[in-house]
PAZAPA-4460 file (N, C-alpha, C; in steps of 0.05 Angstrom, whole numbers, plus 32768, in hexadecimal, padded with zeros to 4 digits):
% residues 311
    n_x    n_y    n_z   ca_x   ca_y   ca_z    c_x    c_y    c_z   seq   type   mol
   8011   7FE8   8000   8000   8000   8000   8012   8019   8000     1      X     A
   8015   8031   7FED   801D   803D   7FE6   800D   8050   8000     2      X     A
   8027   805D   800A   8010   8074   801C   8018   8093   8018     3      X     A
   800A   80A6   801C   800E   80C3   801B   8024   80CD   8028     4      X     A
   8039   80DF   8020   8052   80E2   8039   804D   80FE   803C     5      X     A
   8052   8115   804F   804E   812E   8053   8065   812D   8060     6      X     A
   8074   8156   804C   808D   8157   805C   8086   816B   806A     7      X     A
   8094   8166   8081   8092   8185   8095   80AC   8190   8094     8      X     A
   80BD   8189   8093   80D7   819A   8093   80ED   818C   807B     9      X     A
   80EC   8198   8062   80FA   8180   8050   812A   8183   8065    10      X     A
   8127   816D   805D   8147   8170   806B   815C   8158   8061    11      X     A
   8176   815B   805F   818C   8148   8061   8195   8138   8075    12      X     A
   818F   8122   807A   819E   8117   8091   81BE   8111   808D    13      X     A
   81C7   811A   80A2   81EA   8117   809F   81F1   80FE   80B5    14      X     A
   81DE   80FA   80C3   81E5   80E4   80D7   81DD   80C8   80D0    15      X     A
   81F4   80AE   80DB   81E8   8098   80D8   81F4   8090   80C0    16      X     A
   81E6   806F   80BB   81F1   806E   809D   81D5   8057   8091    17      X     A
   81D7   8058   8076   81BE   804D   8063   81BB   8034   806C    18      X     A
   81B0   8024   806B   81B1   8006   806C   81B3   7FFC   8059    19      X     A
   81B9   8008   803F   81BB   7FF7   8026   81E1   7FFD   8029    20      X     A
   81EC   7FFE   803A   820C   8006   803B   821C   7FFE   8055    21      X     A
   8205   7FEC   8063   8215   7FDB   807D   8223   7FC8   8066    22      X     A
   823C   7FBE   8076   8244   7FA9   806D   8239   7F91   8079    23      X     A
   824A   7F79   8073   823A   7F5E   807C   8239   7F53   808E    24      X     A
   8252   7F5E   809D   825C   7F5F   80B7   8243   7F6E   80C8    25      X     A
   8241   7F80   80C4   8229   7F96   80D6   8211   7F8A   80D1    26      X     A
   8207   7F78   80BA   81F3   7F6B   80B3   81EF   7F51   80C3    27      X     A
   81F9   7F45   80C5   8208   7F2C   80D3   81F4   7F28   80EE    28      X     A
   81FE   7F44   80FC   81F3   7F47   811F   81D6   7F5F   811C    29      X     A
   81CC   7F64   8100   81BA   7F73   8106   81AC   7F76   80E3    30      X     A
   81A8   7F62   80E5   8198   7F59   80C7   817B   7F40   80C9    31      X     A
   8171   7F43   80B2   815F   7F2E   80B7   8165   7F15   80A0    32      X     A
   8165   7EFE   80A3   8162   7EE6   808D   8148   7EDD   8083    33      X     A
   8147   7EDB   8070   812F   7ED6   805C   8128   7EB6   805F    34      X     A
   812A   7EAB   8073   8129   7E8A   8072   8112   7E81   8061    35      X     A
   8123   7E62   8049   8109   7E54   8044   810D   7E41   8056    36      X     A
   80FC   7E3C   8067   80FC   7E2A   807B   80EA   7E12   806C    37      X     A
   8104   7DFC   8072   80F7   7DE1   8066   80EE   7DD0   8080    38      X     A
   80E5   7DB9   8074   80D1   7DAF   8081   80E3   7D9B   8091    39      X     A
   80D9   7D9D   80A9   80EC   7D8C   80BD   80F1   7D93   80D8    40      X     A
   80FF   7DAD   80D9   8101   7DBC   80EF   80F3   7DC8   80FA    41      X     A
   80F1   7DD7   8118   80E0   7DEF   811F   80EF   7E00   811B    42      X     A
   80E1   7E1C   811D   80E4   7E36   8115   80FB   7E35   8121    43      X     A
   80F9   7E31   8143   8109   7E38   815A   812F   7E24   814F    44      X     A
   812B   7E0D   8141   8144   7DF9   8138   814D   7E13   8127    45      X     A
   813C   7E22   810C   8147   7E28   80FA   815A   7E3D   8108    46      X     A
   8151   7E50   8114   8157   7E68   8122   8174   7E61   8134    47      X     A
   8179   7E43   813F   8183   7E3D   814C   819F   7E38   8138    48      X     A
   819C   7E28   811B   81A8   7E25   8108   81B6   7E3E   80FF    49      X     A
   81AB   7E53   80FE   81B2   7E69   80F2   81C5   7E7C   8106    50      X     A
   81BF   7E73   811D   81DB   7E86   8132   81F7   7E78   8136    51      X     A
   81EE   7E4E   812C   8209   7E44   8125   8214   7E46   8113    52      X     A
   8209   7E51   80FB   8210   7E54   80E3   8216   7E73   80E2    53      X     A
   8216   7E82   80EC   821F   7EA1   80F1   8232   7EA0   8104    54      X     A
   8232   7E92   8119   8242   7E9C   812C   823C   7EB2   8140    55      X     A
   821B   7EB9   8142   8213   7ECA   8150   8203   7EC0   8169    56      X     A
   8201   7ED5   817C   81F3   7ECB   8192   81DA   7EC5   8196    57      X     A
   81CD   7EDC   8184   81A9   7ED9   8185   81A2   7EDD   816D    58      X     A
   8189   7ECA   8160   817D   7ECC   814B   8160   7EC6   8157    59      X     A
   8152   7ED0   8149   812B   7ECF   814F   8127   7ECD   8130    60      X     A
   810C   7EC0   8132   80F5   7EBB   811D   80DE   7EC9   8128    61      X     A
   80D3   7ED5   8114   80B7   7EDD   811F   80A3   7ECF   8104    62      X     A
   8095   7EC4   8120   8078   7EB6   8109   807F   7E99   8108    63      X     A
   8079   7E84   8121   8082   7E6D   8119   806E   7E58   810E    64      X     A
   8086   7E49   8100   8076   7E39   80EC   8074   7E0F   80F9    65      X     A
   8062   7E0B   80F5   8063   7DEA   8100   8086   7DDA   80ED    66      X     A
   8089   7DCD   80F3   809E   7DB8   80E7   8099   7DB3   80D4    67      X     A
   8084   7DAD   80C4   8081   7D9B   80AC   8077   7DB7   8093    68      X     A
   8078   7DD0   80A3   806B   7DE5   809C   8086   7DF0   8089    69      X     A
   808A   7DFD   806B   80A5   7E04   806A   809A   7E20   805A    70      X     A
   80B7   7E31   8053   80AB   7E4B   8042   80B9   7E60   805E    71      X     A
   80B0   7E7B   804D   80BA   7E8F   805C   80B5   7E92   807A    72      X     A
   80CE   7E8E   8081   80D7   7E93   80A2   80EA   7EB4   80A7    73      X     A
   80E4   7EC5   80A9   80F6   7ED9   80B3   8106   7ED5   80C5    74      X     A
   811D   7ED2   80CB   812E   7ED4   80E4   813E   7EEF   80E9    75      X     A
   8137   7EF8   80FD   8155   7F0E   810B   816E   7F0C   8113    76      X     A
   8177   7F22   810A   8196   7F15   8119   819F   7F31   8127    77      X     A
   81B9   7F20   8145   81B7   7F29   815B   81AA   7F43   815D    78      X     A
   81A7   7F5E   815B   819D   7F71   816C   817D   7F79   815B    79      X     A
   8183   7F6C   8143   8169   7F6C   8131   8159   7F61   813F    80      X     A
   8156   7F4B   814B   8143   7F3C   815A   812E   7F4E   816F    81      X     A
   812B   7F5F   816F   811C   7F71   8182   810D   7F7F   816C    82      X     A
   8115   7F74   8156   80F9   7F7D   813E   80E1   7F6A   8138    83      X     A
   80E5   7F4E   8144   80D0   7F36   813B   80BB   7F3B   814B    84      X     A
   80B5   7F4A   815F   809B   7F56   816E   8089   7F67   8154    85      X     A
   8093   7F74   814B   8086   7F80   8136   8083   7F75   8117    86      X     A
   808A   7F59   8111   807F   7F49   8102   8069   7F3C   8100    87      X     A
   806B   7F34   811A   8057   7F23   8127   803D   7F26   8119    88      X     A
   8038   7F40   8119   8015   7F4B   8116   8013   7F4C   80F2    89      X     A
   8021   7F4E   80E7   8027   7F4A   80C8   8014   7F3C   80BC    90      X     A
   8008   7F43   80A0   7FF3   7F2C   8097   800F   7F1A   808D    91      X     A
   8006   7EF4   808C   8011   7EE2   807E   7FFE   7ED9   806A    92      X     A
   800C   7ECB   8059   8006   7EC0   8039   800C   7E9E   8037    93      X     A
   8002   7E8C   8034   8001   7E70   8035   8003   7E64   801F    94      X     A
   8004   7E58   800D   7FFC   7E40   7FF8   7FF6   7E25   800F    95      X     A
   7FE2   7E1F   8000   7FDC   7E06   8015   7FCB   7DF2   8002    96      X     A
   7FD1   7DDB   800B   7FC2   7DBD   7FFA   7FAB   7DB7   801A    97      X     A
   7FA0   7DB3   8008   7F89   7DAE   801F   7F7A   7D8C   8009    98      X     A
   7F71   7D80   801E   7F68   7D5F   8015   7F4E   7D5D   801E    99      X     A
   7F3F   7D59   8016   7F1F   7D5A   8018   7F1C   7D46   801E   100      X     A
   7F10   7D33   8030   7F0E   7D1C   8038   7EF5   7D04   801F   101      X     A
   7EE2   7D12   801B   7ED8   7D0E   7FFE   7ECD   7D25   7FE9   102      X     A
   7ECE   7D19   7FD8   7EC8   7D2A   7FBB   7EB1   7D37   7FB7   103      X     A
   7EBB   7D52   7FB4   7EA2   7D5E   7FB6   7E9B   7D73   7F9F   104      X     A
   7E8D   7D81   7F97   7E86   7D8A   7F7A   7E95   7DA3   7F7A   105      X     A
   7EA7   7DA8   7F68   7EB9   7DBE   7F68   7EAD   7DE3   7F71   106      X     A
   7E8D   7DDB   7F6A   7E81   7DFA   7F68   7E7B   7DF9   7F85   107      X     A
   7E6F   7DE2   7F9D   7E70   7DE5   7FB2   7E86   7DEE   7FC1   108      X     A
   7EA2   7DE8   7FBA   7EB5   7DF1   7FC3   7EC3   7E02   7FC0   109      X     A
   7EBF   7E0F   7FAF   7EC5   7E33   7FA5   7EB3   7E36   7FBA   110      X     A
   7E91   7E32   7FAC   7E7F   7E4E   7FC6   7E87   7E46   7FE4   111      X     A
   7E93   7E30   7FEB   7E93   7E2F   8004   7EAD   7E3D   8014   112      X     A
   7EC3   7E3C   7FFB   7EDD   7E47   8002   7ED5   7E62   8002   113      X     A
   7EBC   7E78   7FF5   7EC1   7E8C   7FEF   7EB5   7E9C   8014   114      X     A
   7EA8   7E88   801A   7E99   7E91   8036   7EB4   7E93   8049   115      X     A
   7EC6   7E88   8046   7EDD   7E90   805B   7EEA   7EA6   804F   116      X     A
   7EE1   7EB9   8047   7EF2   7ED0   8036   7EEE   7EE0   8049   117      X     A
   7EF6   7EF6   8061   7EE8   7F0C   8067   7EF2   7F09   8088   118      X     A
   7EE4   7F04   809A   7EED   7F04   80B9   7EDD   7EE8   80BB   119      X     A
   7EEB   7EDF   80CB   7EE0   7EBD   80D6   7EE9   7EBA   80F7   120      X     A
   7ED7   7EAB   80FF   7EE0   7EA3   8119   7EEF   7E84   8118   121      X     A
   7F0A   7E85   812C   7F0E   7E74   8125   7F1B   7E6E   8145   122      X     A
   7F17   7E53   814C   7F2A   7E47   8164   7F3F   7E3A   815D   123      X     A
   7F5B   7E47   816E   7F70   7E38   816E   7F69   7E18   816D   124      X     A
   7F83   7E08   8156   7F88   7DED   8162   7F88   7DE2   8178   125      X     A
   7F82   7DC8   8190   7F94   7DCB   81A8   7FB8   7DCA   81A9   126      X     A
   7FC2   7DC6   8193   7FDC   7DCA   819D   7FE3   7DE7   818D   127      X     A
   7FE6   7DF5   819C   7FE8   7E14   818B   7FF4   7E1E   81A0   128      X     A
   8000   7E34   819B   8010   7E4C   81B7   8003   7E5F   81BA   129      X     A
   7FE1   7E59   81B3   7FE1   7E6F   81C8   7FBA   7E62   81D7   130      X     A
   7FB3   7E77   81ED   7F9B   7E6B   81F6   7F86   7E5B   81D9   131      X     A
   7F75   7E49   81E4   7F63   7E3D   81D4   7F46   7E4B   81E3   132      X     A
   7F41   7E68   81D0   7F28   7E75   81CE   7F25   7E7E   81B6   133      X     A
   7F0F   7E75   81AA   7F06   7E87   8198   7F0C   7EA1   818C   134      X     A
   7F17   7EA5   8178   7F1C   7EC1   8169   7F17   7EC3   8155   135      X     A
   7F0F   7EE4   814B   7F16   7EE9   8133   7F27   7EF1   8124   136      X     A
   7F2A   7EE5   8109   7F41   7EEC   80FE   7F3A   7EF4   80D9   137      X     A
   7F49   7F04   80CD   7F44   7F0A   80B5   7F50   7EFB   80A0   138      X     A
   7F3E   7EEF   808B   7F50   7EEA   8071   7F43   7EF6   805D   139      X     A
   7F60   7F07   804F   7F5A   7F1F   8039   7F5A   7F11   8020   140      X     A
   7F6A   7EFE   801D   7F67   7EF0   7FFF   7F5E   7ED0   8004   141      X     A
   7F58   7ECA   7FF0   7F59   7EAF   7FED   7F51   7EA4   7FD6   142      X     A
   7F65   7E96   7FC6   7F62   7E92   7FB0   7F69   7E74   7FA8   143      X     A
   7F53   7E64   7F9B   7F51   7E4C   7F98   7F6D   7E44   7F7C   144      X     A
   7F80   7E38   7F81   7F98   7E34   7F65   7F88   7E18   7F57   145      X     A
   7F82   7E02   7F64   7F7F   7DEC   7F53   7F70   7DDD   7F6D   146      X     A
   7F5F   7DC7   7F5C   7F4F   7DB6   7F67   7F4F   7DA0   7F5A   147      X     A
   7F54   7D8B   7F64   7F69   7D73   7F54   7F5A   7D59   7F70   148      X     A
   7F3F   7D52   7F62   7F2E   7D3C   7F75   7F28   7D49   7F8C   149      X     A
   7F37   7D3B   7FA7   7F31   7D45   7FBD   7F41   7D57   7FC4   150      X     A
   7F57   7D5F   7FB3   7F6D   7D73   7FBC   7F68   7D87   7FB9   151      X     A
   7F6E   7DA1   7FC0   7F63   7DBB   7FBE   7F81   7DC5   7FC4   152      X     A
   7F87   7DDC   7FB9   7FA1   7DEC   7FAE   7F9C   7DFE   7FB5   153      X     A
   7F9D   7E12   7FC8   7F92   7E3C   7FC8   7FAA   7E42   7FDF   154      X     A
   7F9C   7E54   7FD6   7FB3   7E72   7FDF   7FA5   7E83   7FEE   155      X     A
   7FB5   7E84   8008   7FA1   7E95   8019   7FB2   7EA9   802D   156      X     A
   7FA9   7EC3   802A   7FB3   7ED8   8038   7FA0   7EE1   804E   157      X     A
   7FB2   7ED9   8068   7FA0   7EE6   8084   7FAE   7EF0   809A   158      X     A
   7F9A   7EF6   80A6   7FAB   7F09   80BE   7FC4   7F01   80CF   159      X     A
   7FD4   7F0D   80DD   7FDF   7EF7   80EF   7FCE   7EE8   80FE   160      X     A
   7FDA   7ED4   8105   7FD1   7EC3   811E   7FB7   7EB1   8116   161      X     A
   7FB2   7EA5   80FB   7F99   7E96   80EB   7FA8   7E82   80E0   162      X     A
   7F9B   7E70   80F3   7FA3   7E4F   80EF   7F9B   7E47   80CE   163      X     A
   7FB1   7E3E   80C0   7FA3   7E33   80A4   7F96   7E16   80AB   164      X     A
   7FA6   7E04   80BE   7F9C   7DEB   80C9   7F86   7DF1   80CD   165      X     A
   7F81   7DFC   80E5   7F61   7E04   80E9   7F4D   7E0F   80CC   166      X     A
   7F58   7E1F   80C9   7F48   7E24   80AD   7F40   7E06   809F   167      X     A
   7F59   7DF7   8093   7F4A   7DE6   8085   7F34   7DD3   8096   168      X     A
   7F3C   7DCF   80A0   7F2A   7DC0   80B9   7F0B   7DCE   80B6   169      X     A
   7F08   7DEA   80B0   7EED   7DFB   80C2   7EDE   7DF7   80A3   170      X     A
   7EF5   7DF3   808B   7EE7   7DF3   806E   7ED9   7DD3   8067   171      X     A
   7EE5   7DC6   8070   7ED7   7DA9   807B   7ECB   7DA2   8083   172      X     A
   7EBE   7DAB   809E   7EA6   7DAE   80AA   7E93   7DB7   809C   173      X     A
   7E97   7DCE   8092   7E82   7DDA   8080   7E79   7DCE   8068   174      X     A
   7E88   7DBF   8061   7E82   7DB0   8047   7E77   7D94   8049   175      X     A
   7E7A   7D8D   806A   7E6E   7D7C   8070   7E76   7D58   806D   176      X     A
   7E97   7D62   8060   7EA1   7D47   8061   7EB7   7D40   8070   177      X     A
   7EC1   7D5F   8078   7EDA   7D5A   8084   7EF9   7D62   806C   178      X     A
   7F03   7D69   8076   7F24   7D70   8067   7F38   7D75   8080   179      X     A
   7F4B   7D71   806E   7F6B   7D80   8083   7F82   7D8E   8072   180      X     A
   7F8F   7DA0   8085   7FAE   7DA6   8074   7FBA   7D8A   806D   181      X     A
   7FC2   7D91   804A   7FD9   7D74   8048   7FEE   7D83   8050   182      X     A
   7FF8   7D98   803D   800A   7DA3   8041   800C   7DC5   804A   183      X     A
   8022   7DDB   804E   8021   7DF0   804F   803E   7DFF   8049   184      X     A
   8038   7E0C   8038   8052   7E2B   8036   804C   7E3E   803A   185      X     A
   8056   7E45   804D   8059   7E6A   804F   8064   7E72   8037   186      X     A
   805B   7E85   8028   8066   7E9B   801A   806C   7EB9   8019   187      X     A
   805E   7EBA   8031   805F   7ED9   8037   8059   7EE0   8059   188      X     A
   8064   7EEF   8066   8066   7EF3   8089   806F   7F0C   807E   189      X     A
   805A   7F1E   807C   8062   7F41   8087   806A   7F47   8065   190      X     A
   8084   7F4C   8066   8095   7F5F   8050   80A6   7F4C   8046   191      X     A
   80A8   7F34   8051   80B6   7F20   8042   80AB   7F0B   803A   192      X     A
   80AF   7F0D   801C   80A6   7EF9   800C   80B2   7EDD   7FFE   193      X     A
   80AD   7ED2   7FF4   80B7   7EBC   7FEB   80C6   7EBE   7FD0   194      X     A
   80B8   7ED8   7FC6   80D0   7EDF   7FAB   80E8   7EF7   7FB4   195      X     A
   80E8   7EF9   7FC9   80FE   7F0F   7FD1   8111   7F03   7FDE   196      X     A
   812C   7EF9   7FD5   8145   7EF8   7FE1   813E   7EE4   7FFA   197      X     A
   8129   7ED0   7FF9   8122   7EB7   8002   8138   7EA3   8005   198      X     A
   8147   7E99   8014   8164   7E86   8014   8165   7E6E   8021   199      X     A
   8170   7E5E   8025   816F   7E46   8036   8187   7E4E   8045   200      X     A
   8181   7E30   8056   819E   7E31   8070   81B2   7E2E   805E   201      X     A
   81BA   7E1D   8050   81CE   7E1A   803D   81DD   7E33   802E   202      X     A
   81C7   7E3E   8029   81D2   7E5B   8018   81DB   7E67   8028   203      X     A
   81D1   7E69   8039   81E2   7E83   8052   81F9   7E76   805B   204      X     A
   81FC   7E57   8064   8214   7E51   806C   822E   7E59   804D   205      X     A
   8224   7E4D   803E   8238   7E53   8023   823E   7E6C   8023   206      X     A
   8222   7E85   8024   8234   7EA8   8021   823F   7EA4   8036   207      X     A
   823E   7EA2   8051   8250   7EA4   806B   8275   7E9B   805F   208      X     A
   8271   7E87   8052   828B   7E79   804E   8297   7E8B   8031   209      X     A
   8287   7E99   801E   829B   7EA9   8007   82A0   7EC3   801A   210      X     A
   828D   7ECA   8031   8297   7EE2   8042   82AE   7EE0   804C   211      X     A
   82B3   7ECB   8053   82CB   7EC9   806D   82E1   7EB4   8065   212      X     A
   82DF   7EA6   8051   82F2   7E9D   803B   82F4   7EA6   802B   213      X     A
   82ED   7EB0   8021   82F5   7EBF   7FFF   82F1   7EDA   7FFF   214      X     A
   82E8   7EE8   8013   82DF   7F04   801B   82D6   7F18   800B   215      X     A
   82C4   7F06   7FFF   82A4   7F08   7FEC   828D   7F08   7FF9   216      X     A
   8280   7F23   7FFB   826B   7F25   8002   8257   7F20   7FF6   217      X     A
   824E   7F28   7FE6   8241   7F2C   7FCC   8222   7F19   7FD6   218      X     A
   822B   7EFB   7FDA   8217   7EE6   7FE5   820C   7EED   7FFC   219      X     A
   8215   7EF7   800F   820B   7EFF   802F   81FF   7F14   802C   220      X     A
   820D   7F22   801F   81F8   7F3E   8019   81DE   7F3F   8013   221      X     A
   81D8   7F27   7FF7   81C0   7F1F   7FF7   81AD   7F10   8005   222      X     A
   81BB   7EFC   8016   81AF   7EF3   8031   81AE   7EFB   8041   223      X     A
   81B3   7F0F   804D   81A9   7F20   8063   81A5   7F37   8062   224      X     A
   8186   7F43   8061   817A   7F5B   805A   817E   7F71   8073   225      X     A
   8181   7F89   8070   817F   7F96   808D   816B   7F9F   8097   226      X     A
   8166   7F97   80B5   814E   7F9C   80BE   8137   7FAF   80B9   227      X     A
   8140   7FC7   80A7   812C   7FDB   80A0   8119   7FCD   8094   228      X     A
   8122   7FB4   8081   8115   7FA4   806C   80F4   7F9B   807C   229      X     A
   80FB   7F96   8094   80DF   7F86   80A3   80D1   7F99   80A9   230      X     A
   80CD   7FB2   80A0   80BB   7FCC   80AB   80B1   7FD4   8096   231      X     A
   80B1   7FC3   808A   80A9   7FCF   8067   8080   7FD0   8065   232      X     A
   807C   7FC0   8079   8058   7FC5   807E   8054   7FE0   8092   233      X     A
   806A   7FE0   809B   805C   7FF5   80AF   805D   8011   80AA   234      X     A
   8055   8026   80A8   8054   8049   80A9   806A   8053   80B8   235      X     A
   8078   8066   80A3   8092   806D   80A9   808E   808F   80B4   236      X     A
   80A5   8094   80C6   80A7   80B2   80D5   80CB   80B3   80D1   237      X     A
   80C8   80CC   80BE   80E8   80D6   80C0   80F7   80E7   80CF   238      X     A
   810A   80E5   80E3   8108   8103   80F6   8125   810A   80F2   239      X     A
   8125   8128   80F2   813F   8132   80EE   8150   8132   8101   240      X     A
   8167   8132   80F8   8185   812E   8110   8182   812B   8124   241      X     A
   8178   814A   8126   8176   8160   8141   8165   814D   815A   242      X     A
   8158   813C   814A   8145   8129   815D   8155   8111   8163   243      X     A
   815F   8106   8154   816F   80ED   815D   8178   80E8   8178   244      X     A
   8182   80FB   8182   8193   80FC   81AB   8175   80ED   81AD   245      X     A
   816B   80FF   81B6   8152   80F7   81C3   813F   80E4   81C1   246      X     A
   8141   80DE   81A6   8132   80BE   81A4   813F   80A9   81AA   247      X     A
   8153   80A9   81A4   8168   8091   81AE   8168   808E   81CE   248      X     A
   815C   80A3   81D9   8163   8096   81F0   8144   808F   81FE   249      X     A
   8134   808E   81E9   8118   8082   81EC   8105   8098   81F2   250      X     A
   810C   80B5   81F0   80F4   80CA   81F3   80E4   80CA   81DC   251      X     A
   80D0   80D3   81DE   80B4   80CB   81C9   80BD   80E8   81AE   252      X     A
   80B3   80DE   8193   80BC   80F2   8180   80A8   8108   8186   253      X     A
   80AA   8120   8189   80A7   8136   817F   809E   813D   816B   254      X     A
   808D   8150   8162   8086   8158   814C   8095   816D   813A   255      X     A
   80A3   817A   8151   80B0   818B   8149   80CF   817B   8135   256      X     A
   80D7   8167   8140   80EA   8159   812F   80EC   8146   8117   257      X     A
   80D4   8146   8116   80C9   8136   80F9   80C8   813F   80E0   258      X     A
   80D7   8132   80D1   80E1   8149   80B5   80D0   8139   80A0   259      X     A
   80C3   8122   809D   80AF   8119   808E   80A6   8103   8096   260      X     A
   8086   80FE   8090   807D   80E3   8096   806A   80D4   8084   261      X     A
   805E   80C6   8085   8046   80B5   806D   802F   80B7   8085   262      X     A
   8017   80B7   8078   8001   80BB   807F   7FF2   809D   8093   263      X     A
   7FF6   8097   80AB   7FE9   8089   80B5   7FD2   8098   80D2   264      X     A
   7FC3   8074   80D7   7FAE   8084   80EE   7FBE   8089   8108   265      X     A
   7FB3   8099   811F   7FAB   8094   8133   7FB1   8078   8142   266      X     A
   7FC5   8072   8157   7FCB   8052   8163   7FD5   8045   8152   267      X     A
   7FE3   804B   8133   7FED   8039   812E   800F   803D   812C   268      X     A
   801D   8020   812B   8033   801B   8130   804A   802B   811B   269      X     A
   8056   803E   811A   8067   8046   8114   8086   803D   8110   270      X     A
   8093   803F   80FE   80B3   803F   80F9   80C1   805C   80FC   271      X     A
   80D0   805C   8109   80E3   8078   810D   80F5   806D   80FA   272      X     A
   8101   8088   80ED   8111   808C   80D9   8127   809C   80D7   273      X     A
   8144   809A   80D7   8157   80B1   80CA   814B   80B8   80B1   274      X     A
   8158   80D0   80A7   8154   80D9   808E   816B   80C7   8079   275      X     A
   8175   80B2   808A   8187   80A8   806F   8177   808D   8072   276      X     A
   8169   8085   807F   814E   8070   807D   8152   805F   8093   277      X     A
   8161   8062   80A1   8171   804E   80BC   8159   8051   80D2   278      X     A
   814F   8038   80DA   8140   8030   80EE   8146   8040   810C   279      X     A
   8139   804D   8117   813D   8061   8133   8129   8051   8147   280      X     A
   8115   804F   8141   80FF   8045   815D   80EE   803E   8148   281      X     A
   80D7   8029   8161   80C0   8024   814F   80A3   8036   8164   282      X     A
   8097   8047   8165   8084   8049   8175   806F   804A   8172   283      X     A
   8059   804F   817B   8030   805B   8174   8035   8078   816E   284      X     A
   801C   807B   815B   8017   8092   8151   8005   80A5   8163   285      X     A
   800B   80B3   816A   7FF5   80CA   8184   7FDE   80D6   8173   286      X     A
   7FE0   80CB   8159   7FC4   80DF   8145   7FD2   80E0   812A   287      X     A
   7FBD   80DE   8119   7FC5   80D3   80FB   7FE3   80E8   80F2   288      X     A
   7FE4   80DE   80E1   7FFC   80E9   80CA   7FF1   8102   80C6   289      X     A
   7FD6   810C   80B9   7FC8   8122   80B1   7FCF   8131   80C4   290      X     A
   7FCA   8129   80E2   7FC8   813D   80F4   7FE3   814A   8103   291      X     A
   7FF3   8139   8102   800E   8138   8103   8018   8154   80F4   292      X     A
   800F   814F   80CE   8022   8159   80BE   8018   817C   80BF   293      X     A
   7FFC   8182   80D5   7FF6   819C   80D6   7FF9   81A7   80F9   294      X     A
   8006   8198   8102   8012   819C   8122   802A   81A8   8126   295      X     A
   8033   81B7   8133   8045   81C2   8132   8059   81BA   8145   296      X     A
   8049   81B5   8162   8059   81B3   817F   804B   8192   817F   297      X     A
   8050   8188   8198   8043   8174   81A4   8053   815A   81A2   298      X     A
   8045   813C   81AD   8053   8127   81A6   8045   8118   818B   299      X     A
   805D   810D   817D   8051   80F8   8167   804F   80E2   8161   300      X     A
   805C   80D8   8174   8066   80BC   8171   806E   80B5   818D   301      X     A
   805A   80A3   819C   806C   8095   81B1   8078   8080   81B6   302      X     A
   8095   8085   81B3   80AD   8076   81B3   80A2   805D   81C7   303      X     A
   80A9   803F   81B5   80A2   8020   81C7   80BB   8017   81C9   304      X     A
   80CA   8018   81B3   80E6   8008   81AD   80F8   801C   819C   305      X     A
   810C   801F   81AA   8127   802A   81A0   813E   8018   8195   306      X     A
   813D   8021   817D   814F   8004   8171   816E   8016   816A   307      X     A
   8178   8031   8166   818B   803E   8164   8198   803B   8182   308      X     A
   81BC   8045   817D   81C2   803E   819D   81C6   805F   81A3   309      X     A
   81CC   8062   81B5   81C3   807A   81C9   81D3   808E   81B9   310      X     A
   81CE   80A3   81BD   81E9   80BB   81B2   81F0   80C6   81CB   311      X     A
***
């Protein structure tokens, strides 16, 4: 979604540096990996894989996937990791095989697939992480690929936290014969997709080894994106220099130091920005973008997470 940006003070930032100009080294302890997570491991093994294969202390996944579950996994690395809180809430994207227990007339199964389009209630699995109550949850797409007997092929985009297991399960009931997940891929969690610089464990171990044997970056570079990359859903705030001291040490932005921003509501989650595009804090919005871009004094943003280090 393309959004509206309003400048209040146009300006040069001289501080900081781009993220398209860390090296791989600086990437390493504060980058994200594009995991295709294959089928076998948990989220928590892959994550675990990826700090032996770096040599780093902490790596996180946000958005975990069952074992047999494979496709886009995001992982953080070391200080990046204090960004997977704000994944979390991200719409995901599925391909999924679903098995119809018996055969049923193709036009019943379109209209019946079309009734889960929109908000559905749905109860956790019992083995799930989190309570088993009833919720609602949204799915914005869903699109049938192929229907092959009892097999069913679609593509379905929904909110965070919307069981596709459950789903197929709730489309089986309804149809009155019963179905299940055969299989499942993630293709999409937030801003990372399955056609963007998507890698396996293998690939990363190989760029790690032209980095530090052959002292070729070129491979690592492309395997590890910098964390700005995971904020790419969310509404951006740019603040000038003069504001930096003060945010870094976790005071809320000002209006007065905001040199441009994109148009969002009221309560929603914000990215702080240098003017050379470098991640500062993530916080809530005190009142839309509109209202912001005709304010002069006041607060705009209250700082949750400070991701720059202190000045």
């Amino acid at each position: 979604m393309q959004r509206q940006i309003f400048i209040k003070k146009a300006a040069t930032g001289e501080f900081g540096k781009s993220p398209a100009e860390r090296t791989a080294d600086e990437l390493i302890n504060y980058g994200i990996v594009n995991i295709d997570k294959p089928k076998g491991p948990t989220s928590h093994q892959c994550s675990d894989y990826i700090k032996k294969i770096l040599q780093i202390d902490k790596a996180g996944h946000s958005g975990t996937l069952d074992p047999a579950v494979t496709g886009v996994q995001p992982i953080a690395l070391g200080k990046a990791t204090r960004i997977t809180q704000f994944l979390l809430t991200a719409p995901k994207e599925y391909v999924c095989l679903m098995h119809i227990h018996q055969e049923i007339e193709e036009k019943v199964i379109r209209d019946t697939i079309a009734q889960f389009l929109g908000k559905i209630r749905q109860l956790p699995p019992i083995k799930s992480a989190v309570k088993r109550v009833e919720r609602t949850r949204e799915i914005y797409e869903f699109e049938i690929l192929e229907i092959k007997g009892k097999d069913v092929l679609f593509r379905v985009k929904c909110q965070a936290g919307t069981y596709v297991r459950k789903l197929c399960f709730d489309i089986g009931k309804k149809l009155g014969v019963g179905a299940h997940m055969a299989e499942l891929r993630r293709t999409q969690a937030g801003p990372f997709r399955e056609k963007d610089n998507l890698v396996t464990l293998n690939d990363l171990q190989d760029a790690l080894h032209f980095h530090r044997e052959e002292h070729n970056s070129k491979f690592l570079l492309h395997c590890i994106q910098p964390i700005e990359n995971a904020l790419k859903h969310l509404p951006k705030c740019w603040v000038l220099d003069t504001t930096l001291q003060s945010v870094s040490h976790g005071r809320d932005v000002a209006i007065p130091g905001i040199s441009k921003l994109e148009n969002f509501r009221k309560g929603e989650t914000v990215a702080v920005l240098t003017l050379k595009e470098e991640l500062v804090a993530i916080g809530e919005a005190t009142m839309s973008g509109v209202e912001i871009n005709t304010q002069q004094k006041g607060i705009g943003i209250n700082v949750k997470k400070v991701f720059i280090e202190p000045l």
